[in-house]
Structures are given as structure tokens and as C-alpha cells.
C-alpha positions in Angstrom: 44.6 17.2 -9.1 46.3 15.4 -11.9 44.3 14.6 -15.0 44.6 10.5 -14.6 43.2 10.8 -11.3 40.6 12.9 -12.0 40.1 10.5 -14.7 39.9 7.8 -12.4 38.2 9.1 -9.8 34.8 9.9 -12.8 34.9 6.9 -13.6 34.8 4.9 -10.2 31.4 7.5 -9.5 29.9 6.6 -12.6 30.4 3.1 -11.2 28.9 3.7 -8.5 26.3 5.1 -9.5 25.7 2.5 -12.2 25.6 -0.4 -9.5 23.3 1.8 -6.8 21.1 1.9 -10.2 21.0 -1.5 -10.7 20.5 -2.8 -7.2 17.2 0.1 -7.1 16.1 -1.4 -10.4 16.5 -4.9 -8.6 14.4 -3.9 -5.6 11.7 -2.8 -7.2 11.2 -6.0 -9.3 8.2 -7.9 -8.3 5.9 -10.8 -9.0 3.1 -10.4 -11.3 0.7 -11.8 -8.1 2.5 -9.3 -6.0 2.5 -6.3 -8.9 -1.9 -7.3 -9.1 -2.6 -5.9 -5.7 -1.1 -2.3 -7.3 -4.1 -0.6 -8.6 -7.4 0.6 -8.2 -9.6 -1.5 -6.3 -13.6 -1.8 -5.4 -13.9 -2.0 -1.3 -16.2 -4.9 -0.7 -17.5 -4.7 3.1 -17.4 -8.1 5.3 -21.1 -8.3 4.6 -20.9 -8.7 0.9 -22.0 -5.0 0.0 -20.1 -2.5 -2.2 -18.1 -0.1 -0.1 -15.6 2.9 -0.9 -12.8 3.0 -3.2 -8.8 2.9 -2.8 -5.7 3.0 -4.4 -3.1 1.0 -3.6 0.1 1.9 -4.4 4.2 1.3 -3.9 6.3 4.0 -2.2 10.3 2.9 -1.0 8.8 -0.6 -2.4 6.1 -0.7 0.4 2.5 -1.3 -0.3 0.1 1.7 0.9 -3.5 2.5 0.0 -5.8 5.4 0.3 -9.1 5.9 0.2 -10.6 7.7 -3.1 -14.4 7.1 -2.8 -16.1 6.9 0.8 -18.1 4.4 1.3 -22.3 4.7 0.6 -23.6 6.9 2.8 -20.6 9.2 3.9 -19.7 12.7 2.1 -16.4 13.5 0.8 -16.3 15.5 4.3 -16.5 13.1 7.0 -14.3 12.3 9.5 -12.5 9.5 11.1 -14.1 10.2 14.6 -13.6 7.2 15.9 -10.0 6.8 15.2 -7.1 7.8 17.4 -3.4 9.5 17.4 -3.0 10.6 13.9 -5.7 9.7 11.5 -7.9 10.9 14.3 -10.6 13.2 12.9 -8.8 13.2 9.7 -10.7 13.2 6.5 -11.7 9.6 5.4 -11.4 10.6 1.7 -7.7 10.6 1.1 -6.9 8.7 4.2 -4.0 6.5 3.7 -5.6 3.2 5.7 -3.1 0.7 4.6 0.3 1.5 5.8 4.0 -0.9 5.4 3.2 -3.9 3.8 6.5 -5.4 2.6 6.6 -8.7 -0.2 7.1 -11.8 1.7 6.7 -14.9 -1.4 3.3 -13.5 -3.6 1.9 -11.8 -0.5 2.3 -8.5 1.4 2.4 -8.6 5.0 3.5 -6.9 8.0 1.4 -3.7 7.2 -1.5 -2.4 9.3 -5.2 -1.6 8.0 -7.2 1.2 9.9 -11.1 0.6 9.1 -12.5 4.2 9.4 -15.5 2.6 10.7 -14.4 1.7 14.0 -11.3 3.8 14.3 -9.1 0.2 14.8 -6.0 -0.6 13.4 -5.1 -4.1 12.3 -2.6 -5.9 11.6 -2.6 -7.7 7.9 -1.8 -9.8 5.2 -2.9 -8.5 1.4 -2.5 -10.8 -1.6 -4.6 -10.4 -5.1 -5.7 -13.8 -7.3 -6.5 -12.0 -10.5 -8.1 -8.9 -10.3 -9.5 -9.7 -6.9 -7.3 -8.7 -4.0 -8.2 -9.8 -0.6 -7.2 -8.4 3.0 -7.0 -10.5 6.2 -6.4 -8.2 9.3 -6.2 -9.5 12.9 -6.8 -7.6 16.0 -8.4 -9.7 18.6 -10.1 -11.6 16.0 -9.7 -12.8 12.0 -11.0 -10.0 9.9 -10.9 -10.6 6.0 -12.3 -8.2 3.2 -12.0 -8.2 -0.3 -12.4 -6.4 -3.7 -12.6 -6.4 -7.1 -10.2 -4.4 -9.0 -12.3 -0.9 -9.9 -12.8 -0.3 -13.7 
């Protein structure tokens, strides 16, 4: 291979590369209101009273969370007994229970939300106002928690 088109041929890969860079770096951009819902976050149960602790968190620019702190009253060693397919009788603590939430505007939608509780998966919609964020998750019926960011 001749030197001017090796020459050539560097240069349209660093190209390339440069402009697959770019478009990553533009994919990953988000809104502050969607970029609050990334973090650490205080489980609040439907009844008003504290429960575990998760992180959410971005992976392929999809919004996932885990639980870090079970809820009062569980060890570190429970189980998802209630659960099915393949969070069943997995560990609660570490148990990624939000799944493929995708920005849509300054919300996330389109994931699903296990509750450990009753082993259901829901369909949802997560948005943060402040350092609050709030989860709405339909099955047969409206379900909505909420949190305050964890300090």
C-alpha cells in the first residue's frame, strides 16, 4: 500500500472515530430534570413510611436502579420469594428493580419496576422535581411512590 493512501485511509478512521465520538457524547446529554433522577435516593413506601434504599443509575443511556438498603424489617439476606422468572428468589439487596427507562421530554418512561414486596412487575414513568423523584407504575391499577434524594 502506497504511502498517500495509507495516509488517506488514517485519516478517514480518525474521522470516524471522531464523529462516532461526538454522536456518543451527544447521546448521553441530558436535561438537568432528567440528570436529578441519577443518584441516590430514600424509598418512601405508598403509606408515607421510610423504606429501603436505591441507586439509580444510566447504563447504554437507560435509567436502572438497584436496591442498596432493604427496607425496615428485612436483612441484607432476604429473598424475593414472591417474585417470578428471574428475580425469583434472588437477593433483594442488590436487586436491580427498575429496568429500561428511556428520556421521553424531562421524564423517563417505558421501564418496568418490580416491588419485592409482592413479586409484581409494573410498568412506569419516573421523573424527579428537585431532589424528590417520584415513580408512577401501572399494573391493573395507578401505583405512585416517591423519595427523597438519600444524603
Amino acid at each position: 500500500m502506497n504511502t498517500t493512501r495509507r495516509k488517506t485511509l488514517c485519516a478517514f478512521a480518525f474521522a470516524l472515530l471522531a464523529l462516532v465520538s461526538v454522536a456518543g457524547a451527544r447521546a448521553q446529554q441530558l436535561s438537568p430534570k432528567l440528570q436529578n433522577a441519577i443518584g441516590n435516593w430514600q424509598i418512601v413506601n405508598s403509606d408515607g413510611t421510610p423504606g429501603g434504599k436505591a441507586d439509580t443509575y444510566l447504563e447504554n443511556g437507560k435509567l436502572f436502579g438497584r436496591v442498596t438498603e432493604v427496607r425496615p424489617g428485612r436483612t441484607p439476606r432476604d429473598v424475593c420469594d414472591k417474585c417470578s422468572g428471574e428475580y425469583k428468589n434472588q437477593l433483594i439487596l442488590g436487586m436491580v428493580i427498575m429496568r429500561n427507562f428511556h428520556p421521553d421530554g424531562d421524564d423517563w418512561v417505558g421501564g418496568t419496576v418490580v416491588d419485592p414486596e409482592n413479586g409484581k412487575e409494573y410498568q412506569g414513568k419516573i421523573w424527579a422535581v428537585g431532589k424528590i423523584i417520584s415513580t408512577c407504575a401501572a399494573l391493573s391499577a395507578s401505583r405512585c411512590l416517591g423519595g427523597p434524594r438519600a444524603g
